[in-house]
Kinemage of the C-alpha trace (Angstrom):
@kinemage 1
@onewidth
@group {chain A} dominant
@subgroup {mainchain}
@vectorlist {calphas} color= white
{ca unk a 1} P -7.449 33.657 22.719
{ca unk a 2} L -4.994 35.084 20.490
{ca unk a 3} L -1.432 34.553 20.416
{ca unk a 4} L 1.555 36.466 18.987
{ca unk a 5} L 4.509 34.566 18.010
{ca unk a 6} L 7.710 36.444 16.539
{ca unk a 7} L 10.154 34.725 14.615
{ca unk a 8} L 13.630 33.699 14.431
{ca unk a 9} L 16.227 36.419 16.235
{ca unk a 10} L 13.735 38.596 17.740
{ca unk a 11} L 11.098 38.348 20.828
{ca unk a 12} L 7.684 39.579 22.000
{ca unk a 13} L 8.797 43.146 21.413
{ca unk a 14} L 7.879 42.683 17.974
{ca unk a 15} L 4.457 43.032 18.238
{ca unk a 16} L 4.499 46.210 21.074
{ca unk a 17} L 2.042 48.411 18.621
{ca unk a 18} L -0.002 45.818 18.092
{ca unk a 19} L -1.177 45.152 21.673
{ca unk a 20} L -4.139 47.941 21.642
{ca unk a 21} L -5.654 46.612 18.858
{ca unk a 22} L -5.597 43.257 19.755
{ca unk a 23} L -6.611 43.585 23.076
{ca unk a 24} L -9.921 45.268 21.637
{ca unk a 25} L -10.589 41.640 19.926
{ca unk a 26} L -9.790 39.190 22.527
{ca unk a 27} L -7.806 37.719 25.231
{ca unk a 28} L -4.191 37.896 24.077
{ca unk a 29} L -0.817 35.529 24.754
{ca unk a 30} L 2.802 37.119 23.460
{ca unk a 31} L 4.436 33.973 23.112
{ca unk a 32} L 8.321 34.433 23.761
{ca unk a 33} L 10.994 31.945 22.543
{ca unk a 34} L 13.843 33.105 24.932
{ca unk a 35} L 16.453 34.174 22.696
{ca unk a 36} L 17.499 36.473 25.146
{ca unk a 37} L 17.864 36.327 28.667
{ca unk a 38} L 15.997 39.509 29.759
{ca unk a 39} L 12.759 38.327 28.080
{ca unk a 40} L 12.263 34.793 29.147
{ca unk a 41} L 10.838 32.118 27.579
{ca unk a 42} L 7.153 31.460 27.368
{ca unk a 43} L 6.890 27.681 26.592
{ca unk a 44} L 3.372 27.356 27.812
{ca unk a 45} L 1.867 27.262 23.942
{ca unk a 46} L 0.982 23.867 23.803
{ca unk a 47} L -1.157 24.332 26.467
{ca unk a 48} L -3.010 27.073 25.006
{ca unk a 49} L -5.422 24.731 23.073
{ca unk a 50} L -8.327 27.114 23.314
{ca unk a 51} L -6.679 29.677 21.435
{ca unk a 52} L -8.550 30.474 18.453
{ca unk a 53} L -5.760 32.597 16.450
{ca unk a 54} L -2.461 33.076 16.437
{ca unk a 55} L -0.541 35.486 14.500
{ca unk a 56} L 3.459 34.754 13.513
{ca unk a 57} L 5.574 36.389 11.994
{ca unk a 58} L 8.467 34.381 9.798
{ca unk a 59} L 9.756 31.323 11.339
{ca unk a 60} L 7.277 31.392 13.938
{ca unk a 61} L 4.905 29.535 11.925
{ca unk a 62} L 7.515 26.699 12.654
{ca unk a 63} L 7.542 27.242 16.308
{ca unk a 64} L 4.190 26.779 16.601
{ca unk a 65} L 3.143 22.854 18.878
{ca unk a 66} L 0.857 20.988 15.928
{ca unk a 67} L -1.587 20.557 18.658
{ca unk a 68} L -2.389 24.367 18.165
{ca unk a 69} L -2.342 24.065 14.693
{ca unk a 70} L -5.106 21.894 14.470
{ca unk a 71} L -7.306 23.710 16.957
{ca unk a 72} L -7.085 27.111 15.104
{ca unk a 73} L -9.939 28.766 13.311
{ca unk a 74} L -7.538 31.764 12.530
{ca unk a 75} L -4.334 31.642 11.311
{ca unk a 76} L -2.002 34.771 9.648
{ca unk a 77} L 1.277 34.419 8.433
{ca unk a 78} L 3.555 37.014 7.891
{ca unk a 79} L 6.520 37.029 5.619
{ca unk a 80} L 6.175 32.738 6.238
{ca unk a 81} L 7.825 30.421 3.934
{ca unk a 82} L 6.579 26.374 3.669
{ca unk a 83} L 11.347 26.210 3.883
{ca unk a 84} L 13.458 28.997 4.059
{ca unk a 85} L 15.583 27.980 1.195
{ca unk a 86} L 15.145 28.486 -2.717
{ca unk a 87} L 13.802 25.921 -4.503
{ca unk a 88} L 16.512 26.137 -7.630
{ca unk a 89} L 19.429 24.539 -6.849
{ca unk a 90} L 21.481 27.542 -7.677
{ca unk a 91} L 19.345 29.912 -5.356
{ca unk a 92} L 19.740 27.280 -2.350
{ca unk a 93} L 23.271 26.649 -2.750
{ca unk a 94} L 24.007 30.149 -2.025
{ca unk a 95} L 21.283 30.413 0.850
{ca unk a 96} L 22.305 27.297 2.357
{ca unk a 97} L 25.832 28.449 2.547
{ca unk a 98} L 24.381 31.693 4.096
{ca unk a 99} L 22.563 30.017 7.089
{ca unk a 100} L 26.136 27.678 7.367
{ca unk a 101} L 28.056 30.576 7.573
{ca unk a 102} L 25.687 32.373 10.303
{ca unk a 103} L 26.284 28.954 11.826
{ca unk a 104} L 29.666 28.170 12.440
{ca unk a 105} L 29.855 32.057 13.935
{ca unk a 106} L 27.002 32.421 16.059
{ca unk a 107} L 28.174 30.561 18.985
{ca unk a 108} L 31.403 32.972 19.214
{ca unk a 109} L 29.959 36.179 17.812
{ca unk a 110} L 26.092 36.587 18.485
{ca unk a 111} L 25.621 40.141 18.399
{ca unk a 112} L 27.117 40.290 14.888
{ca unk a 113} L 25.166 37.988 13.240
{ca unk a 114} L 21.990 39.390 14.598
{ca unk a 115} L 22.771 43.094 13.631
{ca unk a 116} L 23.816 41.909 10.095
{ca unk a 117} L 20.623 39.714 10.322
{ca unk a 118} L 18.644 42.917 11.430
{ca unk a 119} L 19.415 45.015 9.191
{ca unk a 120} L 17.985 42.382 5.787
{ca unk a 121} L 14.929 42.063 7.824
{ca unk a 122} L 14.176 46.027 8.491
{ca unk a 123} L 15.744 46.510 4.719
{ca unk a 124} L 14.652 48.964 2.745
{ca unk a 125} L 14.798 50.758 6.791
{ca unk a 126} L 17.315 51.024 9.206
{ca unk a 127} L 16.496 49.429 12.277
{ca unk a 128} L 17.394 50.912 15.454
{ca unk a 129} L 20.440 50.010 17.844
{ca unk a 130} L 19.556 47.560 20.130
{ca unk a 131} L 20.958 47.861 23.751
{ca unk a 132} L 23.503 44.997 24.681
{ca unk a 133} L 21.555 41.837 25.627
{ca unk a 134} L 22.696 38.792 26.910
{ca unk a 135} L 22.090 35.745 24.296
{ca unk a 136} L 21.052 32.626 24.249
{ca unk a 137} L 23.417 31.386 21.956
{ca unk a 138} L 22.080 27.299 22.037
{ca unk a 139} L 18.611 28.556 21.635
{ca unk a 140} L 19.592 30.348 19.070
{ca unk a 141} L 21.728 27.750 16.953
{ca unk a 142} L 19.025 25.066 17.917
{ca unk a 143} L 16.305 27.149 15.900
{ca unk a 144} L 18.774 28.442 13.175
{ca unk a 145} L 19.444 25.007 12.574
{ca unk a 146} L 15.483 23.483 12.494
{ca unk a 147} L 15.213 26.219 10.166
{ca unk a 148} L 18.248 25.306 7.771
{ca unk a 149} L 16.197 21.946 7.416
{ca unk a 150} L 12.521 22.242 8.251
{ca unk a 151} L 9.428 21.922 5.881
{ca unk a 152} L 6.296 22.822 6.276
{ca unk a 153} L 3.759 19.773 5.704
{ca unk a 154} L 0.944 21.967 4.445
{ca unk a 155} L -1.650 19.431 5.339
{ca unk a 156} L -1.410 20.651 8.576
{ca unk a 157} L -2.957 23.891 7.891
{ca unk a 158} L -5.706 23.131 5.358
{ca unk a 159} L -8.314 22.319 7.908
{ca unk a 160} L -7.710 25.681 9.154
{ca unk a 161} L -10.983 27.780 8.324
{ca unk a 162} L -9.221 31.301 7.522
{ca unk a 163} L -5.814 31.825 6.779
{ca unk a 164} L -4.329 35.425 5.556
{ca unk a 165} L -0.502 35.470 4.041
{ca unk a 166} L 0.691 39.128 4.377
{ca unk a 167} L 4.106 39.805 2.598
{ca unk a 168} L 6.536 42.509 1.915
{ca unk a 169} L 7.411 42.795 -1.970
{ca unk a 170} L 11.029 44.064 -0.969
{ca unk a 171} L 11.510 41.169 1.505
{ca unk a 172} L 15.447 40.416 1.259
{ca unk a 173} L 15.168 37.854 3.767
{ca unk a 174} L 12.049 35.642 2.216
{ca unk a 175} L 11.550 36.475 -1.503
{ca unk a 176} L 7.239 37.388 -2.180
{ca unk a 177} L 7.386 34.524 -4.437
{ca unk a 178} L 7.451 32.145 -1.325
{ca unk a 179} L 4.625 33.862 -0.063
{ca unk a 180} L 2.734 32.978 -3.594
{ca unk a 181} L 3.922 29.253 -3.712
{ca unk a 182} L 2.547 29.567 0.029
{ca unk a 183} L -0.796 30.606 -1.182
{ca unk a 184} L -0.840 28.062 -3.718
{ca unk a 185} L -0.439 25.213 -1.408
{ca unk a 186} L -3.346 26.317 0.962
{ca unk a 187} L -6.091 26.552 -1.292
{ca unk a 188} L -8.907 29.419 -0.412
{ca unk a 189} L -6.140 31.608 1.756
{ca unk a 190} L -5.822 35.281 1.120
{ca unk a 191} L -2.304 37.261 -0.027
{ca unk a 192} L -1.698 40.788 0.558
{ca unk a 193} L 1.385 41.792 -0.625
{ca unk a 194} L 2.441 45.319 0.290
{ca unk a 195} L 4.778 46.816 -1.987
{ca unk a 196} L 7.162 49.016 -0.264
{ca unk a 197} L 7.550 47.110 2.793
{ca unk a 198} L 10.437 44.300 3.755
{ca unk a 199} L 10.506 41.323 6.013
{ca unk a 200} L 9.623 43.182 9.302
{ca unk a 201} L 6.012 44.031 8.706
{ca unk a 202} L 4.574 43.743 12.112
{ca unk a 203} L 6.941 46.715 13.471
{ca unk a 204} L 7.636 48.661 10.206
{ca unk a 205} L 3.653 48.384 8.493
{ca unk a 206} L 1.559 47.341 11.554
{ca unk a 207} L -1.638 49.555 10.613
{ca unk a 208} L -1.243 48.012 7.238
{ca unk a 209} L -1.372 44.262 8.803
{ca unk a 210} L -3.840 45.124 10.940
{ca unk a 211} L -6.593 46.703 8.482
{ca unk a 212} L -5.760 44.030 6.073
{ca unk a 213} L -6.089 41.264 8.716
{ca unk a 214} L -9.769 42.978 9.959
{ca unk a 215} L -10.904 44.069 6.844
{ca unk a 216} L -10.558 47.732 7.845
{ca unk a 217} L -10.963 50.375 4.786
């Protein structure tokens, strides 16, 4: 099995053009967090231990159960990060005040922080309007906050046979050079960067991550 898990702010819509090509390869799970109402949540991963390789996309590395983790053969991260903030103390000031900021006004204004939040993750496009949605404003605070403060033990992953990092070189969200200090701490993974693209690779390059993912020429 192979599942799909999108990251922070989004849902299983993420990976729509991905679904006949994956379905050519094996059985295949869209995991969905439930960030909003009309796409409920899917929290039936951690009993998917016979999945052999999942696929996520920013902080859904994080939202993976370890249990999966460690049963893996396959795992590919796009636009991931080991923590979301900088590692120079000027660089995470400024990010950490960022993620406070989205914070203290997500509860009251939702739909503002995620268009302002959707457009630095389509950057250098313009994502499209998305119809009104009802939000799941805990859910989403719970997870902004887990990812204000969570890092990635990479032990975890180095048992992992195969891993492939895919990155966008004009990410605004998640500078490449996480991806790189991601590569570094899982020896023997592969990096693709792809220079014109931004954080949302799956919807904006998804024949790019898939021929780089199957080795298709």
């Amino acid at each position: 099995m192979i599942i799909l898990q999108h990251g922070w702010g989004f849902d299983h819509h993420t990976w729509d053009n991905w679904l006949e090509e994956i379905q050519q390869q094996d059985e295949l799970m869209l995991a969905n967090r439930g960030y909003f109402q009309q796409t409920p949540a899917d929290y039936s991963l951690k009993e998917k231990l016979q999945t052999h390789t999942a696929i996520v996309h920013g902080f859904g590395l994080h939202l993976l159960p370890l249990r999966l983790l460690s049963a893996l053969q396959k795992l590919v991260i796009i636009s991931g990060f080991d923590e979301f903030h900088p590692q120079s103390y000027s660089e995470r000031v400024q990010s950490e005040r960022m993620v406070e900021r989205m914070l203290k006004q997500i509860e009251r204004s939702p739909s503002v922080v995620l268009q302002e939040y959707r457009r630095s993750a389509f950057y250098p496009l313009i994502p499209e309007e998305q119809s009104t949605r009802t939000f799941n404003t805990h859910l989403l605070f719970e997870d902004l906050s887990l990812l204000n403060r969570y890092k990635l033990r990479p032990h975890l992953l180095k048992k992992i046979p195969e891993i492939i990092i895919l990155h966008g070189e004009r990410d605004k969200l998640v500078p490449v050079r996480k991806a790189e200090y991601l590569h570094q701490l899982l020896p023997g993974s592969k990096l693709a960067i792809n220079d014109e693209a931004g954080n949302m690779l799956p919807v904006t390059h998804q024949e790019w991550c898939l021929r780089t993912i199957y080795d298709k020429n």
